[in-house]
C-alpha positions as CSV (number, residue, x, y, z in Angstrom):
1,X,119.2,117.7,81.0
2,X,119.6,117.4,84.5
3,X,117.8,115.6,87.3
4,X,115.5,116.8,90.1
5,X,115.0,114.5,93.1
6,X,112.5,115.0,95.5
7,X,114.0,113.9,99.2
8,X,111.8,113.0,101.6
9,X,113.1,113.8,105.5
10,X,112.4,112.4,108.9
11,X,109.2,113.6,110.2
12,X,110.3,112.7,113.5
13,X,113.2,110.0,114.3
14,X,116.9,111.2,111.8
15,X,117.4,106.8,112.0
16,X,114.0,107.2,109.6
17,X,116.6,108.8,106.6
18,X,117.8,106.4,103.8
19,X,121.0,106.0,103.0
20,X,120.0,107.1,99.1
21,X,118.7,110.4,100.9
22,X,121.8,111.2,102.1
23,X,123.8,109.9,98.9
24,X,121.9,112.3,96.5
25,X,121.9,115.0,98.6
26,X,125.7,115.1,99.1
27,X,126.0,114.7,95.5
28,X,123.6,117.1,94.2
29,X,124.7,120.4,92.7
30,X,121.9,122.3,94.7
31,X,119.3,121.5,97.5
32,X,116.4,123.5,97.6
33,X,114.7,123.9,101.1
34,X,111.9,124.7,102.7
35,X,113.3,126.6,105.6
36,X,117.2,126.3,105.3
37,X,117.5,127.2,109.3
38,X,115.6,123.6,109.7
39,X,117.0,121.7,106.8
40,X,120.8,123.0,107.7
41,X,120.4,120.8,110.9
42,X,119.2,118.1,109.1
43,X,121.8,118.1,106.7
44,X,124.6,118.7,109.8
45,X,123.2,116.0,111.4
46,X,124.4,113.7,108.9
47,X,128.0,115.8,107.4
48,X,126.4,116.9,104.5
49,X,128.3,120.3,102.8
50,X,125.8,121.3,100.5
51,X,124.0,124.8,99.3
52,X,120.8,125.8,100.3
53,X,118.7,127.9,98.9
54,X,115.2,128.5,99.6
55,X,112.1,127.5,98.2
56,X,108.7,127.3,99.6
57,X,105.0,128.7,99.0
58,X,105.4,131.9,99.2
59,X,108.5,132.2,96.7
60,X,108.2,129.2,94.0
61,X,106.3,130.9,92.0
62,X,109.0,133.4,91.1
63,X,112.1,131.2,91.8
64,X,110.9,127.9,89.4
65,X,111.8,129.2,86.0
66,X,115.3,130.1,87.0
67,X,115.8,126.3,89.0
68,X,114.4,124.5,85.5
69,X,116.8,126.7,83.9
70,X,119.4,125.4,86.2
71,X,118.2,121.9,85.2
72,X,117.9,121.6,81.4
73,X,121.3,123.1,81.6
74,X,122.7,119.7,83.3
75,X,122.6,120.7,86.8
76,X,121.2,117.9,89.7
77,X,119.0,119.7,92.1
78,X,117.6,117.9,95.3
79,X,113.9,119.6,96.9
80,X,113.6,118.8,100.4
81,X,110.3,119.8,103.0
82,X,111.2,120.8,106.6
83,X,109.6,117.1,107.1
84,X,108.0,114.0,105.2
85,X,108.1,114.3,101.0
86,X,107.7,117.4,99.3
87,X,104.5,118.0,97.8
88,X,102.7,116.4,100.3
89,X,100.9,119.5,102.0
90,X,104.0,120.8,101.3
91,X,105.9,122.6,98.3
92,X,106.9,121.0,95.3
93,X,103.7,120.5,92.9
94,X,104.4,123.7,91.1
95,X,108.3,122.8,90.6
96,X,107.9,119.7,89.6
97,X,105.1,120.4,86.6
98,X,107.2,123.3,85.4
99,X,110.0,120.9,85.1
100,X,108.2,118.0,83.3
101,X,106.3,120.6,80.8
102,X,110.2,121.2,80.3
103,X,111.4,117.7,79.9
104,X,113.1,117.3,83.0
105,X,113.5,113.9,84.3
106,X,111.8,114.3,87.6
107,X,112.4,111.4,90.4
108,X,111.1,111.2,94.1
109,X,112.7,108.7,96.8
110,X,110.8,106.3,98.7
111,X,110.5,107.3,102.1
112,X,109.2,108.8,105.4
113,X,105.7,110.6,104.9
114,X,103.2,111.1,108.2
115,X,99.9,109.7,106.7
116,X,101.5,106.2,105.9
117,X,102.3,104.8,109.1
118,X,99.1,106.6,110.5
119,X,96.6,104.9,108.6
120,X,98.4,101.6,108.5
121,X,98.6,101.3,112.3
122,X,94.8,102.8,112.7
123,X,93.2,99.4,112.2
124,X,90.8,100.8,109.8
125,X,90.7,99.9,106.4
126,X,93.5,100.8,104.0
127,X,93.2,99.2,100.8
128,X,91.2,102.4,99.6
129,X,91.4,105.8,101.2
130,X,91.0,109.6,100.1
131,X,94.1,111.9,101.6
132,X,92.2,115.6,102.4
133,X,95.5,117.1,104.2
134,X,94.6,120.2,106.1
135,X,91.0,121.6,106.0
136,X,90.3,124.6,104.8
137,X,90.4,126.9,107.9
138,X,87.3,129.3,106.4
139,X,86.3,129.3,103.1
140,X,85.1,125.8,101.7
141,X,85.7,124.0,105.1
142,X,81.8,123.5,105.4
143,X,81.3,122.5,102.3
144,X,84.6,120.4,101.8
145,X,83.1,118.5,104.9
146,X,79.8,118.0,103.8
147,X,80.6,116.8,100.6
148,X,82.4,113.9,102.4
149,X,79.6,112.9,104.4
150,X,78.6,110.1,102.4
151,X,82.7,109.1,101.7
152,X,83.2,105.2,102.3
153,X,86.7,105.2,102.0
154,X,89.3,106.1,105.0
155,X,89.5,109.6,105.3
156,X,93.1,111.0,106.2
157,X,93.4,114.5,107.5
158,X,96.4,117.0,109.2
159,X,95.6,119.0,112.1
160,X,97.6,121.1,114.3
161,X,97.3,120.6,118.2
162,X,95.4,123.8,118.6
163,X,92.5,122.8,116.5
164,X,92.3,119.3,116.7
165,X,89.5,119.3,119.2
166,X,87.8,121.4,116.9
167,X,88.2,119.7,113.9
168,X,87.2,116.3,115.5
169,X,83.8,118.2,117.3
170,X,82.9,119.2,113.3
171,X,83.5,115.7,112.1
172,X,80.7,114.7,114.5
173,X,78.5,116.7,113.0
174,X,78.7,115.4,109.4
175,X,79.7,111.7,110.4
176,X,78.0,111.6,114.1
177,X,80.0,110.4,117.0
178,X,80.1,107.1,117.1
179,X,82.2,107.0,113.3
180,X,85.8,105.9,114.5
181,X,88.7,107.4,114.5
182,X,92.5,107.1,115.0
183,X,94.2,109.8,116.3
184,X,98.0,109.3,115.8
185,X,100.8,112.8,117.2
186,X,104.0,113.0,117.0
187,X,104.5,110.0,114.1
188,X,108.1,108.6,114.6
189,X,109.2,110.5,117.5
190,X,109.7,110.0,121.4
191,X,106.1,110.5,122.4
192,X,104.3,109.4,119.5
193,X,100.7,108.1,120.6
194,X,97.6,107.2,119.0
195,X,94.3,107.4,120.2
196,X,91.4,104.9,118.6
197,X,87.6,104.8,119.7
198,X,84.6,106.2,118.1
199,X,84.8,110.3,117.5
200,X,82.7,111.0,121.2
201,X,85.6,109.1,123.2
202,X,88.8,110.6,121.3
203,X,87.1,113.8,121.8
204,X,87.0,113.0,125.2
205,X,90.0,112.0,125.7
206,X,92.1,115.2,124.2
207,X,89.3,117.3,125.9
208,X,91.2,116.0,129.6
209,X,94.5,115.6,128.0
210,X,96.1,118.5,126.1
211,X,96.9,118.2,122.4
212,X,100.2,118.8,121.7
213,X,102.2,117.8,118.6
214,X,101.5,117.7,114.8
215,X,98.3,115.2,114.4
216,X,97.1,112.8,111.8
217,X,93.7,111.8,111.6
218,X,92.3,108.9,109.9
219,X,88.7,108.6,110.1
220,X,86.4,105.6,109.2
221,X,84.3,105.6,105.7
222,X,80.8,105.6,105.9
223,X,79.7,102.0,106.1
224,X,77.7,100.5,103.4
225,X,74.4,99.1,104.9
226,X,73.6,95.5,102.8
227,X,70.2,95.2,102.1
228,X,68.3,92.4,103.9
229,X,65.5,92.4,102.5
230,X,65.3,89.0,100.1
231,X,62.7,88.2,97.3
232,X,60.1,85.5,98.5
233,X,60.1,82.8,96.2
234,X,57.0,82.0,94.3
């Protein structure tokens, strides 16, 4: 049997790559890709001479049996995302099942992801959060929502610059506008910024400055009122 290692990439600065990274996917015998035009410069950037071949949603469905063929007959095969670890709102769930239900030793690196460094630098709680990704854009968005109205952990979500406004004027809705957020773009590059307050004043604030980069959102849990009330003694 072979070995399939799941390689998570830079999602912003190429310093962010481990030198393992780079090790195994030099020395693999294949490294899938999500886009190969992408993950070519990536693997340019640091001299590595490998094939690509490409694997993403819309093709993984038909490509997996033939790549767990590959690897129960010995071959090493390395899944990279364009950014961050694969299978993290990105390909690689579907892979990497087939290839267990095979027997397939399945390993993913440590490594860069965007929520991590989101929600530890929000100030909010972290020792217990709920990842949601990306919304549903239609179907199941209200409900999805609604049925985290009442969620006390952190709430981490993805958002693209073109509807984070939008996203953030809904969570008021099912939260109210003073919940807080932190709203953290462009995690590990140049202009990486995040944005903390209560849901009105981030709105605010991308409302007079435009959104622009990929966005993480980690939003505050709903807080968990004590009960003051004490029993009089008799």
């Amino acid at each position: 049997m072979g070995i399939l290692y799941l390689i998570p990439t830079p999602v912003g600065n190429m310093e962010d790559m481990t030198l393992r990274a780079i090790r195994i996917l030099k020395e693999a015998d294949l490294v899938l890709a999500e886009d190969t035009r992408t993950s070519g410069i990536l693997l340019k950037h640091f001299d590595i001479k490998n094939h690509l071949l490409s694997h993403h949603k819309f093709n993984e469905h038909a490509t997996s049996a033939s790549i767990v063929e590959r690897l129960k007959a010995g071959s090493t095969i390395a899944l990279i995302s364009d950014a961050g670890t694969p299978g993290i709102s990105d390909p690689g769930f579907f892979l990497v099942r087939e290839a267990i239900n095979a027997g397939v030793t399945v390993q993913c690196l440590p490594g860069a992801t965007a929520f991590v460094p989101a929600l530890v630098s929000s100030g909010l709680p972290c020792d217990r959060f709920c990842f949601e990704g990306f919304l549903p854009q239609k179907k199941g968005r209200a409900s999805r929502l609604d049925s985290l109205r009442n969620e006390t952990r952190t709430m981490v979500f993805y958002e693209s610059p073109y509807r984070v406004v939008k996203t953030l004027e809904q969570f008021v809705e099912y939260f109210g506008g003073e919940r807080l957020v932190s709203v953290c773009r462009e995690i590990s590059k140049i202009h990486e910024e995040s944005v903390r307050g209560s849901l009105t004043e981030v709105i605010a604030h991308f409302k007079e400055t435009e959104p622009r980069g990929e966005f993480v959102i980690v939003v505050a849990g709903k807080e968990i009122k004590k009960n003051s009330d004490t029993k009089k003694m008799k």
